[in-house]
C-alpha positions as CSV (number, residue, x, y, z in Angstrom):
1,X,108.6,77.1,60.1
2,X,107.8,74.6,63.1
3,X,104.4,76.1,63.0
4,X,103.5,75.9,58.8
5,X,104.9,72.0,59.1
6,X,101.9,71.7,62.5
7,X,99.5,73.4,60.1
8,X,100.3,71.0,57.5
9,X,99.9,67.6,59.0
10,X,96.7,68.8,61.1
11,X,95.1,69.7,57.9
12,X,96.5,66.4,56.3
13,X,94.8,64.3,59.8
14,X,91.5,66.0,59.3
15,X,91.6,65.3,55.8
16,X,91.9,61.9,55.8
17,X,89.3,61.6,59.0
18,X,87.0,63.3,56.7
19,X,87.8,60.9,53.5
20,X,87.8,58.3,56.1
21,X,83.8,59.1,57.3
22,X,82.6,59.7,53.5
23,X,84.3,56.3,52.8
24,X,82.8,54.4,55.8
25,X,79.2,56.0,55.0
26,X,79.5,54.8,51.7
27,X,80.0,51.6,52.6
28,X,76.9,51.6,55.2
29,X,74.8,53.1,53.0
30,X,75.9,50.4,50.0
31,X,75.2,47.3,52.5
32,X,72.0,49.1,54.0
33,X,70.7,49.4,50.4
34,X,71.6,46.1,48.5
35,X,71.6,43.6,51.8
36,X,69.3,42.4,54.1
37,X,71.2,39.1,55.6
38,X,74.8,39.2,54.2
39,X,77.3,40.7,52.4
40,X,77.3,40.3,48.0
41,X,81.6,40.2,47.9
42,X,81.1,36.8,49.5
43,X,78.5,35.5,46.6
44,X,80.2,34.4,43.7
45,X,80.2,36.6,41.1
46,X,77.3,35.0,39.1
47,X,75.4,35.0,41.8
48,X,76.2,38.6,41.7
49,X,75.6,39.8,38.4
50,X,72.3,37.8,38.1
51,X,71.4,40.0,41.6
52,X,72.3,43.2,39.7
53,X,69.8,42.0,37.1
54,X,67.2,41.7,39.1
55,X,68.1,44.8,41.0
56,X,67.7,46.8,37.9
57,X,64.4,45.1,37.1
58,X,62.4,45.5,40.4
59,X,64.2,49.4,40.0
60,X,62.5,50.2,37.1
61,X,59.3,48.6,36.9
62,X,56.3,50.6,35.9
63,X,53.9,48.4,37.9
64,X,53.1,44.8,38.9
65,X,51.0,42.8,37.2
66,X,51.0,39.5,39.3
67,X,52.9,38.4,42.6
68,X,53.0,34.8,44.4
69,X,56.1,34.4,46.8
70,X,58.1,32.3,43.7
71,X,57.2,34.6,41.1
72,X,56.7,37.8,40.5
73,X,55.2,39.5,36.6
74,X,56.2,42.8,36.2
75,X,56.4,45.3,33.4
76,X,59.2,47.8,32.8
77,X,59.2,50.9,31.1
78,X,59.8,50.2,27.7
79,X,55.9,48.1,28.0
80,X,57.8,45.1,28.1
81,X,56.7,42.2,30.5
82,X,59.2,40.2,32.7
83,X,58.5,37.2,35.2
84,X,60.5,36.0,37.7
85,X,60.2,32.6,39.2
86,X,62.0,30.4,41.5
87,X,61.9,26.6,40.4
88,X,64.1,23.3,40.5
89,X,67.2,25.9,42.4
90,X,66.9,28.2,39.4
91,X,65.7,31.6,39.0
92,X,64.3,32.3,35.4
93,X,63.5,35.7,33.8
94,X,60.7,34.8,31.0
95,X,62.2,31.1,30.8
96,X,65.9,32.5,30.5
97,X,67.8,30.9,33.5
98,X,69.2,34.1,35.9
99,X,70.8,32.5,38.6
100,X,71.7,28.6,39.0
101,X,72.3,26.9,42.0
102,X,70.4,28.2,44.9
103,X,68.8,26.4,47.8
104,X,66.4,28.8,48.1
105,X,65.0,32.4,46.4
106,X,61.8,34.0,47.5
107,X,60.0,37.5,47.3
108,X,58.3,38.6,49.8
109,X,56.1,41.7,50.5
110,X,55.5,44.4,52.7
111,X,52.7,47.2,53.4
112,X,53.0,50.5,54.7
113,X,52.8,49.6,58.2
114,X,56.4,47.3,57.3
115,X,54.6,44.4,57.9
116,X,55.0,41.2,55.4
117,X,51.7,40.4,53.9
118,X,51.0,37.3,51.8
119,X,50.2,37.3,48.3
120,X,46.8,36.0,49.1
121,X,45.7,39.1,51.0
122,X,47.5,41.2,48.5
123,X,45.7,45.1,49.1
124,X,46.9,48.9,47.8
125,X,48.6,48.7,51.5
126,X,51.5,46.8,49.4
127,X,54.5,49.3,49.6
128,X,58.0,47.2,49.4
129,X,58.8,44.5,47.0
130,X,62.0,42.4,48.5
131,X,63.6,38.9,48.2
132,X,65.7,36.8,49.3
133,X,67.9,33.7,48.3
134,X,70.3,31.4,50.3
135,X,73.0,29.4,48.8
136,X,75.8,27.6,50.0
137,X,79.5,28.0,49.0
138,X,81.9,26.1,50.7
139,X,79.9,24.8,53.3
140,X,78.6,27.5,54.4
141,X,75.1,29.2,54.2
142,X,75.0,32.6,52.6
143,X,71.9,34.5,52.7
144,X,71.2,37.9,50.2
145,X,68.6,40.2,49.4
146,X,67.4,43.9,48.9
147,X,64.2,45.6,48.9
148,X,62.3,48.0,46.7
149,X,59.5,50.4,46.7
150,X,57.0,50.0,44.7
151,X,56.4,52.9,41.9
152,X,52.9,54.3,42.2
153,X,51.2,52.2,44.2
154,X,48.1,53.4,42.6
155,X,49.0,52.3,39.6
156,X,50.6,49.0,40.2
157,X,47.0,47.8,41.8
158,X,45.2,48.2,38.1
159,X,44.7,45.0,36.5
160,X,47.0,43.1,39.5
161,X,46.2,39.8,40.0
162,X,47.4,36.9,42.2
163,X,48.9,34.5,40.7
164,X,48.0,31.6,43.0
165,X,44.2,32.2,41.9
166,X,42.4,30.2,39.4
């Protein structure tokens, strides 16, 4: 009997070591993927759901049309257009306000080689489309941000323009 009850609670200790590692990847994975300088629990939450909006946009664009490091014109899969833009602490999707309150939002971007390139010098080398936005919540700076890949890069470079040209 001694023996079945040792059985017991060594099966019971691995399988919570093993619930414990899924758990704990999870959790890496979740902050590796949606965070580049913080943590989204400590954003308030309309901070967060505008984030999860813009998540889902960058996510499932078909291809960009124009980029500038305050804006960004995209258009989704249902051949719908969407512009993002940073102005006045703001961020607007096609004049809608997104997210008020923010010292600071910008997208960047990145080539192959993971090196940020600016939108002036924009080339089919663009690979990642990420931002990022600061705000301040009880005195404190937080900072957020995520990153995407771009779909097709091929096919995002037809008809792209830069929005900072005449």
């Amino acid at each position: 009997m001694q023996g079945l009850r040792n059985s017991f609670y060594v099966v019971l200790i691995f399988s919570m070591m093993i619930c414990l590692v899924v758990v704990s990847h999870r959790a890496v994975a979740d902050v590796d993927s949606a965070v580049m300088h913080g943590h989204r629990a400590d954003l308030p939450d309309r901070i967060r759901r505008g984030l999860e909006r813009v998540d889902h946009d960058l996510r499932n664009a078909r291809r960009l049309i124009a980029i500038d490091s305050g804006r960004i014109l995209l258009e989704d899969k249902k051949d719908g257009f969407k512009e993002y833009r940073f102005a006045h602490g703001v961020l607007w999707c096609n004049d809608f306000p997104v997210i008020a309150d923010l010292d600071a939002f910008d997208f960047g971007f990145r080539n192959t080689s993971g090196h940020r390139i600016s939108p002036a010098r924009l080339n089919p080398d663009l690979q990642t489309v990420e931002y990022t936005l600061k705000t301040t919540r009880n005195g404190r700076a937080l900072f957020a941000g995520n990153s995407f890949r771009v779909p097709r890069p091929s096919d995002s470079f037809r008809g792209m323009i830069a929005m900072s040209e005449p």
